[in-house]
PyMOL CGO cylinders between C-alpha atoms (Angstrom):
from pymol import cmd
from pymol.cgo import CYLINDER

trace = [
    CYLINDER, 7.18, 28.35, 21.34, 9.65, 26.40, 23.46, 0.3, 1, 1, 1, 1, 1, 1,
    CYLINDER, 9.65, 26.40, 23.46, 13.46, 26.38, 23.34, 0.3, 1, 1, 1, 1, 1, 1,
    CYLINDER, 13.46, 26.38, 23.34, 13.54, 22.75, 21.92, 0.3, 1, 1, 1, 1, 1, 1,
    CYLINDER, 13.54, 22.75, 21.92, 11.25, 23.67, 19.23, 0.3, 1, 1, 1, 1, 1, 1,
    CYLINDER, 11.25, 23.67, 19.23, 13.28, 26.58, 17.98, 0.3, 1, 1, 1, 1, 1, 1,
    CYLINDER, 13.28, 26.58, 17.98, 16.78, 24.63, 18.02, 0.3, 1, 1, 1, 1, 1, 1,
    CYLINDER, 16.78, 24.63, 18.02, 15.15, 21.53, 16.33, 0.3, 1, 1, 1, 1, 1, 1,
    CYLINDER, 15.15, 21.53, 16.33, 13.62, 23.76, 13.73, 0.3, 1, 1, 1, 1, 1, 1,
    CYLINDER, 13.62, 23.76, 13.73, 16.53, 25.85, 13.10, 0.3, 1, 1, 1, 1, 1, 1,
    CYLINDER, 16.53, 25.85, 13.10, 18.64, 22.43, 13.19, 0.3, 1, 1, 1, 1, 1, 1,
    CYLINDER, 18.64, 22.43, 13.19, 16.22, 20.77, 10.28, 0.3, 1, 1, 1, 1, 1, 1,
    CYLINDER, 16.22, 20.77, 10.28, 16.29, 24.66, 8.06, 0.3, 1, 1, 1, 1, 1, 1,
    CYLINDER, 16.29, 24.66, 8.06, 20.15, 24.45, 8.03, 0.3, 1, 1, 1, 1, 1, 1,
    CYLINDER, 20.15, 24.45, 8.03, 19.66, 21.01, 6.80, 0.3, 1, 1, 1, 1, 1, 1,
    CYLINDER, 19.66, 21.01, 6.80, 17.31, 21.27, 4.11, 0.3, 1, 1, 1, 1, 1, 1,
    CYLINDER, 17.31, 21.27, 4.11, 16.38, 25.00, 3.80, 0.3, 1, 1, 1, 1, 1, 1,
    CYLINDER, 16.38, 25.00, 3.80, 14.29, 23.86, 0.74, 0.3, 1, 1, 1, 1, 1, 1,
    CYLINDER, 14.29, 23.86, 0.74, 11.81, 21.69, 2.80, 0.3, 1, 1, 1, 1, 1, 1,
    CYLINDER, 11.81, 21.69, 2.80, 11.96, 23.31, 5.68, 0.3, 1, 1, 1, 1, 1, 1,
    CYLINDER, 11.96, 23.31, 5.68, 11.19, 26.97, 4.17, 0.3, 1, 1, 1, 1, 1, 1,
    CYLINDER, 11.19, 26.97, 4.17, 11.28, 29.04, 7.79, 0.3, 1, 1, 1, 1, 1, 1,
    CYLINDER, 11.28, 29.04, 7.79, 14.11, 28.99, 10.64, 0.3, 1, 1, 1, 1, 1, 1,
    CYLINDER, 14.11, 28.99, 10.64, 11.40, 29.54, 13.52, 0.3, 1, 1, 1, 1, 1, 1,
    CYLINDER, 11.40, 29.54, 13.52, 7.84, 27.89, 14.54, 0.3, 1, 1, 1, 1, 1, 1,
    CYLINDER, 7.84, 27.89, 14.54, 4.65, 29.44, 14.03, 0.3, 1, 1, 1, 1, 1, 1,
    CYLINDER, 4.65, 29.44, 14.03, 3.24, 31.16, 16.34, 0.3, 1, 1, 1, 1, 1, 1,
    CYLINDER, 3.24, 31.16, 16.34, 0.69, 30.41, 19.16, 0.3, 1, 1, 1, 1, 1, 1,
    CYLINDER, 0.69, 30.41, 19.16, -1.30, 33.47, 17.39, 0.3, 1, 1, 1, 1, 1, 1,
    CYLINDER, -1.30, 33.47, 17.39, -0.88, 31.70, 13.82, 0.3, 1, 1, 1, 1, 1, 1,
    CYLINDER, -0.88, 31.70, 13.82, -1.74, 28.59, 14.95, 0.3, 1, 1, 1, 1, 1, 1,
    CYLINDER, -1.74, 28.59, 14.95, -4.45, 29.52, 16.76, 0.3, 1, 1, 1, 1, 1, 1,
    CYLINDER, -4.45, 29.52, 16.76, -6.25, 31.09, 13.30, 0.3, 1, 1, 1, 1, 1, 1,
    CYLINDER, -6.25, 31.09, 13.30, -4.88, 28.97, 11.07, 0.3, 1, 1, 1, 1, 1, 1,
    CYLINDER, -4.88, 28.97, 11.07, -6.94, 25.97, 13.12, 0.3, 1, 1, 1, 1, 1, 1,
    CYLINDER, -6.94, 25.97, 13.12, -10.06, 27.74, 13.63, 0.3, 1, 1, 1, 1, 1, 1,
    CYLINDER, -10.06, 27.74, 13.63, -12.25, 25.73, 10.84, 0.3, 1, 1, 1, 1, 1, 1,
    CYLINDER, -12.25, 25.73, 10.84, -11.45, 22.60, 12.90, 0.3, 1, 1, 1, 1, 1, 1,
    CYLINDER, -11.45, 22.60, 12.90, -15.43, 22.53, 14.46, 0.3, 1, 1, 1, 1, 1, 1,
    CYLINDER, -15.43, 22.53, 14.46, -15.83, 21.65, 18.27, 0.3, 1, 1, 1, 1, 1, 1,
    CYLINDER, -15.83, 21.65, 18.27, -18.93, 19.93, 17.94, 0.3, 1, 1, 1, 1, 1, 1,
    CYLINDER, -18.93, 19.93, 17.94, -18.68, 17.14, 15.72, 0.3, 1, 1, 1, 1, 1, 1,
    CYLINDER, -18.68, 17.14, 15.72, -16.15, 14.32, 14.56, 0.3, 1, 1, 1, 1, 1, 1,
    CYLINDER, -16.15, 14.32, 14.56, -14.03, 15.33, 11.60, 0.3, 1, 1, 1, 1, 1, 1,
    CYLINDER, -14.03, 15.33, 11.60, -11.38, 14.08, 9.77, 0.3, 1, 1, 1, 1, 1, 1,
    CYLINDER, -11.38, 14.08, 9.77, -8.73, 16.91, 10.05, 0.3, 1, 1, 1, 1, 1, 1,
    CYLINDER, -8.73, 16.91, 10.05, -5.87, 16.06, 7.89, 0.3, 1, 1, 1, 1, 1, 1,
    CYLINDER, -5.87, 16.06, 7.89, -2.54, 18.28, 8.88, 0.3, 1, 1, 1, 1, 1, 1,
    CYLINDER, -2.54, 18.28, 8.88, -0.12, 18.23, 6.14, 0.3, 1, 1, 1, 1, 1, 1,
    CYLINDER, -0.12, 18.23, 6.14, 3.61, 19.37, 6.68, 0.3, 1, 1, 1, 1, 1, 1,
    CYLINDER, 3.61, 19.37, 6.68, 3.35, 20.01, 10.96, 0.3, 1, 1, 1, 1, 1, 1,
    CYLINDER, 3.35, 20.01, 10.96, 7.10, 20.43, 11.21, 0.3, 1, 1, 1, 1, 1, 1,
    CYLINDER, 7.10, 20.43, 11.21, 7.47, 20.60, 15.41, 0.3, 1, 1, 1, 1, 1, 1,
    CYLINDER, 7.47, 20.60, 15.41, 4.11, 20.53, 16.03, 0.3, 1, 1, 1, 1, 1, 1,
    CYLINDER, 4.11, 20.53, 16.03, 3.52, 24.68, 15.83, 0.3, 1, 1, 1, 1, 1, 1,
    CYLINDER, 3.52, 24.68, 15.83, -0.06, 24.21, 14.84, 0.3, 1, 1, 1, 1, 1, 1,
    CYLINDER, -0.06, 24.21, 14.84, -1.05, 20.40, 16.36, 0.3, 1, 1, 1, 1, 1, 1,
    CYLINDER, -1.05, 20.40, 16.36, -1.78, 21.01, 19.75, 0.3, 1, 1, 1, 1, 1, 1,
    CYLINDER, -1.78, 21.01, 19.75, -4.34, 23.58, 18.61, 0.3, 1, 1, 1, 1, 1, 1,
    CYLINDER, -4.34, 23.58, 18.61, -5.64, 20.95, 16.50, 0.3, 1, 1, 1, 1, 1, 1,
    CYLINDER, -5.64, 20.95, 16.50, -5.78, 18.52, 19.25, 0.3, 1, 1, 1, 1, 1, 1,
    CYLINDER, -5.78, 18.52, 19.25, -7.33, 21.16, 21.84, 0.3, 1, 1, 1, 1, 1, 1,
    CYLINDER, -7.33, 21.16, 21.84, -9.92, 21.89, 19.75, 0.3, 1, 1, 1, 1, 1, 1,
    CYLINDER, -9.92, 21.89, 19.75, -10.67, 18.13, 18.11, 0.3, 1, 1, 1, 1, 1, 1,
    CYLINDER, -10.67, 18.13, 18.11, -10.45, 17.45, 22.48, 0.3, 1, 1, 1, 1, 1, 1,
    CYLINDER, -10.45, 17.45, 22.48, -10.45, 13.70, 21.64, 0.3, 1, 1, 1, 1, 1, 1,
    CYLINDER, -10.45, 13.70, 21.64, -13.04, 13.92, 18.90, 0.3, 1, 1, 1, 1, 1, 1,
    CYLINDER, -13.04, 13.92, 18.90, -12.50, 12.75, 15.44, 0.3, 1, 1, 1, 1, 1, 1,
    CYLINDER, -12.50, 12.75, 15.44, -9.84, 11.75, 13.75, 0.3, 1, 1, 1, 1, 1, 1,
    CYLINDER, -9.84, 11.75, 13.75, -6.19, 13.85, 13.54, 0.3, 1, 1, 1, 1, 1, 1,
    CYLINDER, -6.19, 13.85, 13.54, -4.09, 12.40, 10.88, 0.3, 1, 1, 1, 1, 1, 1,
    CYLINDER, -4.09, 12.40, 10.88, -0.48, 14.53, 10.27, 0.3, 1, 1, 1, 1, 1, 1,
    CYLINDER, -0.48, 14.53, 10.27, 1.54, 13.63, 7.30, 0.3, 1, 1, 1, 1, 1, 1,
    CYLINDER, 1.54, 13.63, 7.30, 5.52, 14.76, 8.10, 0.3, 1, 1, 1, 1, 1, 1,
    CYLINDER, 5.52, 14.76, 8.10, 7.80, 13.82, 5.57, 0.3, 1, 1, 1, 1, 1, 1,
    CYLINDER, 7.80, 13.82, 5.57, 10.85, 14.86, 7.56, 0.3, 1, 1, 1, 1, 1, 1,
    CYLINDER, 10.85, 14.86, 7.56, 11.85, 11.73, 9.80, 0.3, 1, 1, 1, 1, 1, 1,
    CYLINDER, 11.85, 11.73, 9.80, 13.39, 13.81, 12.68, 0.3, 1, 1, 1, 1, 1, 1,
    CYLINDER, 13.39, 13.81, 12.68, 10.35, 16.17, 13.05, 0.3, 1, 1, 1, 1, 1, 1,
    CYLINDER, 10.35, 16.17, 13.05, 7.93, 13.31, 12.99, 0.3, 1, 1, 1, 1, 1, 1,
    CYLINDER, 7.93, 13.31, 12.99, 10.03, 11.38, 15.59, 0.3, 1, 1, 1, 1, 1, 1,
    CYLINDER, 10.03, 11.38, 15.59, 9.67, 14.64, 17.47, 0.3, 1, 1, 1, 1, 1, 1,
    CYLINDER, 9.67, 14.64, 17.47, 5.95, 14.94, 16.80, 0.3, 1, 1, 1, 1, 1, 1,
    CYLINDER, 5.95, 14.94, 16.80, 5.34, 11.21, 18.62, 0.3, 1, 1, 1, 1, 1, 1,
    CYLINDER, 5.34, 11.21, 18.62, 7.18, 12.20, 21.58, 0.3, 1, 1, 1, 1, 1, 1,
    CYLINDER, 7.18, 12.20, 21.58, 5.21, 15.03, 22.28, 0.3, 1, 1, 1, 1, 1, 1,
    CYLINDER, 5.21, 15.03, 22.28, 2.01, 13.69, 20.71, 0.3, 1, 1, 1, 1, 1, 1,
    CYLINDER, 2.01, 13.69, 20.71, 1.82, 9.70, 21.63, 0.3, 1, 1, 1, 1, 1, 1,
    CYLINDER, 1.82, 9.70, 21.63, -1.89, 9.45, 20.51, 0.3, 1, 1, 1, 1, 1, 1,
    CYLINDER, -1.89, 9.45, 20.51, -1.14, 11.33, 17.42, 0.3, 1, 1, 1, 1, 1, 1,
    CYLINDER, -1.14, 11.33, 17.42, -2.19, 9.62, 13.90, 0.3, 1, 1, 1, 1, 1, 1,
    CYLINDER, -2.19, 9.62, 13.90, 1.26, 10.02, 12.27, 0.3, 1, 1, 1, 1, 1, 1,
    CYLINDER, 1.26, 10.02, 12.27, 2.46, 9.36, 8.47, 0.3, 1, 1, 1, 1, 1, 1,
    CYLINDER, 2.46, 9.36, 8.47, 6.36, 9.77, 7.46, 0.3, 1, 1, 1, 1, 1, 1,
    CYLINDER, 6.36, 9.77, 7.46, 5.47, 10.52, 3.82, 0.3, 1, 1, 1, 1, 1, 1,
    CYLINDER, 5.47, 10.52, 3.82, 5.41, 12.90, 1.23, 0.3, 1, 1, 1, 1, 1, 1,
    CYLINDER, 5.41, 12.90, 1.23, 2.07, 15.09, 1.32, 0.3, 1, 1, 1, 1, 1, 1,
    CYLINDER, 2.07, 15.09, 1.32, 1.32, 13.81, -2.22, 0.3, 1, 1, 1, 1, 1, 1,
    CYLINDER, 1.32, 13.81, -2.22, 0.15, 10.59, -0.79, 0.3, 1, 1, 1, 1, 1, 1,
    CYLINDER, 0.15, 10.59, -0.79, -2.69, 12.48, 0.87, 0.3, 1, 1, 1, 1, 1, 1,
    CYLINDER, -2.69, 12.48, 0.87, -5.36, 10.09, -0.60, 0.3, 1, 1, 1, 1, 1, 1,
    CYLINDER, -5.36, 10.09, -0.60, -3.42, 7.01, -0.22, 0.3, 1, 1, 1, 1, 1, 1,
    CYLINDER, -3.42, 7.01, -0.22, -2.67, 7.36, 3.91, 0.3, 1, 1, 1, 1, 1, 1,
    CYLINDER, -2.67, 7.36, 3.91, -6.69, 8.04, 4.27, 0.3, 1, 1, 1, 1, 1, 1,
    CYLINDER, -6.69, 8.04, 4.27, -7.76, 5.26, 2.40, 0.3, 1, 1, 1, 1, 1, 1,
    CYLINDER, -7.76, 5.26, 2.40, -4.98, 3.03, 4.55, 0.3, 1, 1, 1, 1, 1, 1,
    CYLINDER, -4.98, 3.03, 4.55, -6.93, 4.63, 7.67, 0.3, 1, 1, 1, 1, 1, 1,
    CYLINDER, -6.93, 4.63, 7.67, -10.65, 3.77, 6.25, 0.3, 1, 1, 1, 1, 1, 1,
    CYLINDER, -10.65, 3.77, 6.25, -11.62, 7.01, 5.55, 0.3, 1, 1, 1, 1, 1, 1,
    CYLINDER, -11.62, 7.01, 5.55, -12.28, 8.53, 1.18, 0.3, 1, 1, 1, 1, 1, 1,
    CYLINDER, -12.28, 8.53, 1.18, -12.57, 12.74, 2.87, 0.3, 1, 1, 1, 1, 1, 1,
    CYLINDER, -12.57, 12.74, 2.87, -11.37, 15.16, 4.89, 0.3, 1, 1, 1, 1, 1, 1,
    CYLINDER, -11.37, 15.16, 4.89, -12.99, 17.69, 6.09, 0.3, 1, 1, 1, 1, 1, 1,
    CYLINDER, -12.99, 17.69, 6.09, -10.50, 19.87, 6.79, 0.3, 1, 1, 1, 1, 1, 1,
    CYLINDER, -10.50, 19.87, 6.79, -6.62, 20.30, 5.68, 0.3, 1, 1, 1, 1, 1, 1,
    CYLINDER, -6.62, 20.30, 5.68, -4.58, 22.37, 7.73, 0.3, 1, 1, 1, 1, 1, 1,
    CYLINDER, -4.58, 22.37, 7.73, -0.96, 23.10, 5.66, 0.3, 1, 1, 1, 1, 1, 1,
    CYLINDER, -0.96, 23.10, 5.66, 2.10, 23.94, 7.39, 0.3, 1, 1, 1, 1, 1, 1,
    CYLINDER, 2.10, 23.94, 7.39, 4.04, 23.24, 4.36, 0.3, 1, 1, 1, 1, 1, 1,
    CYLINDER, 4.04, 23.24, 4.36, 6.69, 26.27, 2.79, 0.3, 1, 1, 1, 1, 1, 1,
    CYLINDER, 6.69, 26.27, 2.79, 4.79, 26.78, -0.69, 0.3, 1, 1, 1, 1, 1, 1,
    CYLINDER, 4.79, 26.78, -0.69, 7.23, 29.28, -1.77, 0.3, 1, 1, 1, 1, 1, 1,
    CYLINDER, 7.23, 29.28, -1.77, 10.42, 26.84, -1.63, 0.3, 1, 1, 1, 1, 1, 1,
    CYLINDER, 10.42, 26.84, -1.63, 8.49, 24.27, -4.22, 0.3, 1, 1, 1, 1, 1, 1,
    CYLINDER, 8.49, 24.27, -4.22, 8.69, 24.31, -8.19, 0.3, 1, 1, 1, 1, 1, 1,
    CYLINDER, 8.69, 24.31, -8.19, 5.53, 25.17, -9.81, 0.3, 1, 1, 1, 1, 1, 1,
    CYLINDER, 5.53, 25.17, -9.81, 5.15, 21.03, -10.89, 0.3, 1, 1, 1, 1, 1, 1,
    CYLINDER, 5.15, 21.03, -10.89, 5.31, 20.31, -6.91, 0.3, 1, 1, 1, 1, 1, 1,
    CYLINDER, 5.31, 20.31, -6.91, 2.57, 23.19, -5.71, 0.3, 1, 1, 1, 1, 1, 1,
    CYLINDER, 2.57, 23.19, -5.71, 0.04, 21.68, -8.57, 0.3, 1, 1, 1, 1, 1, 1,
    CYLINDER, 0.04, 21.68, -8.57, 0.51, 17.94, -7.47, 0.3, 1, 1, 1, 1, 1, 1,
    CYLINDER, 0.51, 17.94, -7.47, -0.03, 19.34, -3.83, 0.3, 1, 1, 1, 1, 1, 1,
    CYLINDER, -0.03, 19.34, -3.83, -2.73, 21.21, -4.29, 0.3, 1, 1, 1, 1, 1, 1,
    CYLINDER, -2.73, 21.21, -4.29, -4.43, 18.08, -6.45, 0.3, 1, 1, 1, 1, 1, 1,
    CYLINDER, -4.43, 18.08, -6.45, -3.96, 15.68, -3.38, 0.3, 1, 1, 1, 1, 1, 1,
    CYLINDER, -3.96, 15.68, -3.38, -5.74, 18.47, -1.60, 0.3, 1, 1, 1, 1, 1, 1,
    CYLINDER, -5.74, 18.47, -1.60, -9.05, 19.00, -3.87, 0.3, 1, 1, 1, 1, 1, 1,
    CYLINDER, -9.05, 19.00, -3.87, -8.62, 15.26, -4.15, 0.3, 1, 1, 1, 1, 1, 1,
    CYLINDER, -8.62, 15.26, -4.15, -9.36, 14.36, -0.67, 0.3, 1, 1, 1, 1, 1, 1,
    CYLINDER, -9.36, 14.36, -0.67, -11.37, 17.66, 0.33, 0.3, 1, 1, 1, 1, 1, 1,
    CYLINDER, -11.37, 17.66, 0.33, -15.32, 17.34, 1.11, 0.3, 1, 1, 1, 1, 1, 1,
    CYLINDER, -15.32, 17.34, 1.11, -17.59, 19.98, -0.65, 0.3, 1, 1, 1, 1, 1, 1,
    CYLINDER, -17.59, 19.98, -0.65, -18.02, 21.70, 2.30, 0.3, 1, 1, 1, 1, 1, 1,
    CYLINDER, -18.02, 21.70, 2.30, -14.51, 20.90, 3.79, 0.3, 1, 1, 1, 1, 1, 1,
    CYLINDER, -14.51, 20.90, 3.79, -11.95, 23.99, 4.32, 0.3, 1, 1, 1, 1, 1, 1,
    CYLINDER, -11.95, 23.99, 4.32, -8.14, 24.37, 3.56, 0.3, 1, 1, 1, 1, 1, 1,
    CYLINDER, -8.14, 24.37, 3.56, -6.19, 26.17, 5.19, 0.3, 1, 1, 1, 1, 1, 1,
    CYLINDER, -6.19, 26.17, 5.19, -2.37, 27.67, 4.83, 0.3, 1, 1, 1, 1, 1, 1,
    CYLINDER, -2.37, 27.67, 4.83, -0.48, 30.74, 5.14, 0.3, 1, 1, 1, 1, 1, 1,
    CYLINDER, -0.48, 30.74, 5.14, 2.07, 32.78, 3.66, 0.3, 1, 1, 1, 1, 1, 1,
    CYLINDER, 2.07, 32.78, 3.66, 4.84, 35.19, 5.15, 0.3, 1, 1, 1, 1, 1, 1,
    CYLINDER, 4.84, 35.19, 5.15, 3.76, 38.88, 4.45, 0.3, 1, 1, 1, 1, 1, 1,
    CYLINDER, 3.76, 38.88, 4.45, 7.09, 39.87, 2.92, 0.3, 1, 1, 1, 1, 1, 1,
    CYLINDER, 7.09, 39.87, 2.92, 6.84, 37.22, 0.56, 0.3, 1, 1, 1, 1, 1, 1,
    CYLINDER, 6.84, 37.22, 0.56, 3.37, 37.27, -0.86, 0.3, 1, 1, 1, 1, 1, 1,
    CYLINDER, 3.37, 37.27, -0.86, 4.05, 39.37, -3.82, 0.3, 1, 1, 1, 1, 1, 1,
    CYLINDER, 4.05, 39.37, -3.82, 7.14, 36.78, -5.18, 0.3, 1, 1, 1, 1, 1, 1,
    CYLINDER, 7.14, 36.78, -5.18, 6.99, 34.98, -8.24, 0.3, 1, 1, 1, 1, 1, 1,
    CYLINDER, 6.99, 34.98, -8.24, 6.07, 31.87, -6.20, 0.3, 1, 1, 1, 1, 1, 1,
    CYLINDER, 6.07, 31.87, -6.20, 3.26, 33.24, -3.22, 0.3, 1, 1, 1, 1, 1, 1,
    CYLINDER, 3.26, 33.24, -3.22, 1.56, 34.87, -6.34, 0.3, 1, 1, 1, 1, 1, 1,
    CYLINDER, 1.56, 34.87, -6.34, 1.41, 31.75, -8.31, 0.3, 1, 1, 1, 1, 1, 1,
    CYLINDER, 1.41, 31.75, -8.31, -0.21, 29.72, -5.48, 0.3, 1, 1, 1, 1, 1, 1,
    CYLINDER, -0.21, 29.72, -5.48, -2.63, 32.57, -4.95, 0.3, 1, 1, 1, 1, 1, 1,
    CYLINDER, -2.63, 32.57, -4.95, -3.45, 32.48, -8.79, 0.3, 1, 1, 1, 1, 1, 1,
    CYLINDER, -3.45, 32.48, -8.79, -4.06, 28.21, -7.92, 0.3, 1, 1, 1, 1, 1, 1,
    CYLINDER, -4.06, 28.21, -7.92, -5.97, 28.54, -4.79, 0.3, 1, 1, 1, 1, 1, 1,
    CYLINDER, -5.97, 28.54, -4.79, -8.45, 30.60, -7.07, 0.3, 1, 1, 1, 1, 1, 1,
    CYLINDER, -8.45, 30.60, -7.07, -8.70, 28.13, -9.55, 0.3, 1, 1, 1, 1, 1, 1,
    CYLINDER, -8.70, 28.13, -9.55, -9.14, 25.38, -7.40, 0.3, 1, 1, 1, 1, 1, 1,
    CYLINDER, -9.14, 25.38, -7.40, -11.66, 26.60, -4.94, 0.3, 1, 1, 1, 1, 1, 1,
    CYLINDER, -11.66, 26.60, -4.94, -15.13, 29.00, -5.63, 0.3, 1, 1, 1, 1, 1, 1,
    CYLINDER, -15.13, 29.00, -5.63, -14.34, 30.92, -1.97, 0.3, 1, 1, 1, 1, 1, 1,
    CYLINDER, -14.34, 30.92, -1.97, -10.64, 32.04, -0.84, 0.3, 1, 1, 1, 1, 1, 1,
    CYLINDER, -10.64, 32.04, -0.84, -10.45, 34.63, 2.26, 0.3, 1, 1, 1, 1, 1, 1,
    CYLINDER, -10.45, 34.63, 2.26, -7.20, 35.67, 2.92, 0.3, 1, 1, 1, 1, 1, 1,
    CYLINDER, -7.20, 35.67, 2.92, -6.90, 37.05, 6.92, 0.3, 1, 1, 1, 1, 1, 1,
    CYLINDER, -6.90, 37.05, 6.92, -5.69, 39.85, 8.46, 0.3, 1, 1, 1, 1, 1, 1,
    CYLINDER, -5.69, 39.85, 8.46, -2.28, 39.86, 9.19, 0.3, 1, 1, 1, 1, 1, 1,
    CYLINDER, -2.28, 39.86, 9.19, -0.53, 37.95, 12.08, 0.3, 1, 1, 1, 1, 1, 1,
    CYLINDER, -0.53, 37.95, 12.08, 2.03, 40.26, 13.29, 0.3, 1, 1, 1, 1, 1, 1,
    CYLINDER, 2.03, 40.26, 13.29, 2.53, 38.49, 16.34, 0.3, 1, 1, 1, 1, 1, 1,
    CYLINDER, 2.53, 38.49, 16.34, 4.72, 35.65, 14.24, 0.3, 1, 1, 1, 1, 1, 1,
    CYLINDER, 4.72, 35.65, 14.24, 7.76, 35.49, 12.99, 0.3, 1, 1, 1, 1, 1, 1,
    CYLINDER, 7.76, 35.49, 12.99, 7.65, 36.71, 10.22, 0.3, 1, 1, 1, 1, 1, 1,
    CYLINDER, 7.65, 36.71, 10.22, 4.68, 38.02, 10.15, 0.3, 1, 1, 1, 1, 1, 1,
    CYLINDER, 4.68, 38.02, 10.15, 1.82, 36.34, 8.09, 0.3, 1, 1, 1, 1, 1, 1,
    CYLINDER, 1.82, 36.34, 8.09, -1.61, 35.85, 6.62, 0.3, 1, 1, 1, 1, 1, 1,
    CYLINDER, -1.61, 35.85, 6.62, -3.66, 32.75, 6.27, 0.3, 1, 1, 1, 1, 1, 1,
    CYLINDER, -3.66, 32.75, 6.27, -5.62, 31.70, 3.57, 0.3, 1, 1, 1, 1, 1, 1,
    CYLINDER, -5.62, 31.70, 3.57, -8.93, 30.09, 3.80, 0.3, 1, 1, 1, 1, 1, 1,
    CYLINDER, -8.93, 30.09, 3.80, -10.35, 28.36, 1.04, 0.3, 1, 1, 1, 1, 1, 1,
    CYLINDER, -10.35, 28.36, 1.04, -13.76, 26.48, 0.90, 0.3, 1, 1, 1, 1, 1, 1,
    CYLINDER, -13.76, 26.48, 0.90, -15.64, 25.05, -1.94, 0.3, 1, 1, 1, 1, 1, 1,
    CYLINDER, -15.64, 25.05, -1.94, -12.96, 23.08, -3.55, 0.3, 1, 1, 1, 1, 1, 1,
    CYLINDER, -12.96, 23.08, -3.55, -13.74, 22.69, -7.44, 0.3, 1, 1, 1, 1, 1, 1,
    CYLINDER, -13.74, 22.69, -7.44, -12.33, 19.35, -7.78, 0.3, 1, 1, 1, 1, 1, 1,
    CYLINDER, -12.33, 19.35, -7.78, -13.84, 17.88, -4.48, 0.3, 1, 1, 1, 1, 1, 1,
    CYLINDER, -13.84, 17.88, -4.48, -13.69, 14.55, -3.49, 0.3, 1, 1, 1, 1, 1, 1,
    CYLINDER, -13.69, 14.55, -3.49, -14.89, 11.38, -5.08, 0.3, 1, 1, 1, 1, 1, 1,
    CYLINDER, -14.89, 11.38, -5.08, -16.43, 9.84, -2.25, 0.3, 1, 1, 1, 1, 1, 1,
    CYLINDER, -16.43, 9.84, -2.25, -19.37, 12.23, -1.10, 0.3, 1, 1, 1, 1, 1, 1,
    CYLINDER, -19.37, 12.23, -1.10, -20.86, 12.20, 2.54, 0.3, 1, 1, 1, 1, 1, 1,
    CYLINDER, -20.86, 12.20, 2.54, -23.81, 14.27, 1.86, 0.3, 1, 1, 1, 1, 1, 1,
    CYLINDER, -23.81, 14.27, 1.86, -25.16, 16.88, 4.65, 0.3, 1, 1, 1, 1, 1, 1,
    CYLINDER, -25.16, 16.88, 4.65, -21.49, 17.05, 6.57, 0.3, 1, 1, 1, 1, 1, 1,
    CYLINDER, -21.49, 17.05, 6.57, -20.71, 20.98, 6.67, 0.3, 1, 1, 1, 1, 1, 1,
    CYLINDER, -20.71, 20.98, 6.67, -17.73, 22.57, 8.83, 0.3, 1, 1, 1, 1, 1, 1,
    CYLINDER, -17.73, 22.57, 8.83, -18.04, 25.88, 9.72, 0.3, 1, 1, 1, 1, 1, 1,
]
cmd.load_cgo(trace, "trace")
C-alpha cells in the first residue's frame, strides 16, 4: 500500500465518510483473495465496482495480463482521476454502480462474468444495498462469481447481517473465507456463485472457476 494511496484515501473518508466507508486501502493479502475467481486462461468480462485507489485493480490486471476486458465503475471523481493515472489502459466509468447494466451495454457486452466489489455495504440504507445487489444479479452470468468483503468487527451489525441475509437470497452458493488478518481491519470475503436472478443475455458453456 503506498504513501499516496493512504493520504488520498484518508483525504476522500474525511470527505464523505458515507461513501468512502474505510480510512485505509485493502490490503495486498485482501486483494489478492478477493480477485482469485478472475480465471487466467480465458477472456472475461471482469466488472470492478467501487475500486477506490486501485487496492484490488492491479491484481485484477495481473491476473486478466492483457486478456479480456476490465471495466471499473468509480463514482468518486478524485479516485477515478487517480485510477487513470496509475492505470492508463484501464476501462474506466465515473458513475454510480447502479448503472452496472447500462456502462456494459455502452461497451457491447449484456454479462459479466465476474464482479469484484470494493464498495462499503455497511454505510448504505437497506433501499441502496437491494438496488446494488439487483444491478449485480442483473448483469451476472450463471456461472459468473461475485465477490466482496466485510470488516470482521462489523459483520454481526444491523447492516453486514442484512447483506448476508441478501447475498443468500440472491445466489444458490455463498462461501464466506477465512479471515484476512493481514488488512486493516481485518476481513472476510464473500464468494457467491449461482446468482438466482442471472442475466438476460445467456452465453451458454462460459464457466469461471
Amino acid at each position: 500500500m503506498s504513501a499516496g494511496s493512504r493520504a488520498a484515501f484518508v483525504r476522500e473518508f474525511l470527505r464523505s465518510p458515507l461513501t468512502v466507508g474505510a480510512v485505509a486501502p485493502s490490503s495486498e493479502s485482501l486483494a489478492g483473495l478477493i480477485t482469485s475467481p478472475v480465471p487466467s486462461g480465458s477472456d472475461p468480462v471482469v466488472v470492478e465496482l467501487g475500486p477506490g485507489t486501485g487496492a484490488f485493480t492491479g491484481s485484477i490486471r495481473r491476473r486478466l495480463a492483457g486478456r479480456g476486458h476490465h471495466v471499473a465503475i468509480e463514482l468518486n471523481p478524485r479516485f477515478a482521476d487517480l485510477l487513470a493515472t496509475r492505470h492508463p489502459g484501464l476501462d474506466l466509468a465515473v458513475a454510480d454502480a447502479r448503472q452496472l447494466r447500462e456502462q456494459l451495454t455502452e461497451r457491447g457486452h449484456d454479462h459479466a462474468d465476474v464482479i469484484v466489489s470494493g464498495l462499503p455495504w455497511a454505510a448504505f440504507a437497506p433501499e441502496r444495498q437491494d438496488d446494488l445487489l439487483g444491478a449485480v444479479t442483473d448483469a451476472l452470468t450463471p456461472h459468473g462469481v461475485f465477490t466482496t468483503f466485510a470488516y470482521t468487527y462489523t459483520r454481526w451489525a444491523p447492516p453486514a447481517r442484512r447483506l448476508s441475509r441478501s447475498l443468500a437470497e440472491r445466489f444458490d452458493e455463498v462461501v464466506v473465507s477465512r479471515t484476512v488478518w493481514a488488512n486493516l481491519p481485518p476481513a472476510c470475503v464473500y464468494f457467491c456463485r449461482r446468482p438466482r436472478v442471472p442475466a438476460r443475455s445467456l452465453v451458454p458453456d462460459r464457466h469461471v472457476a
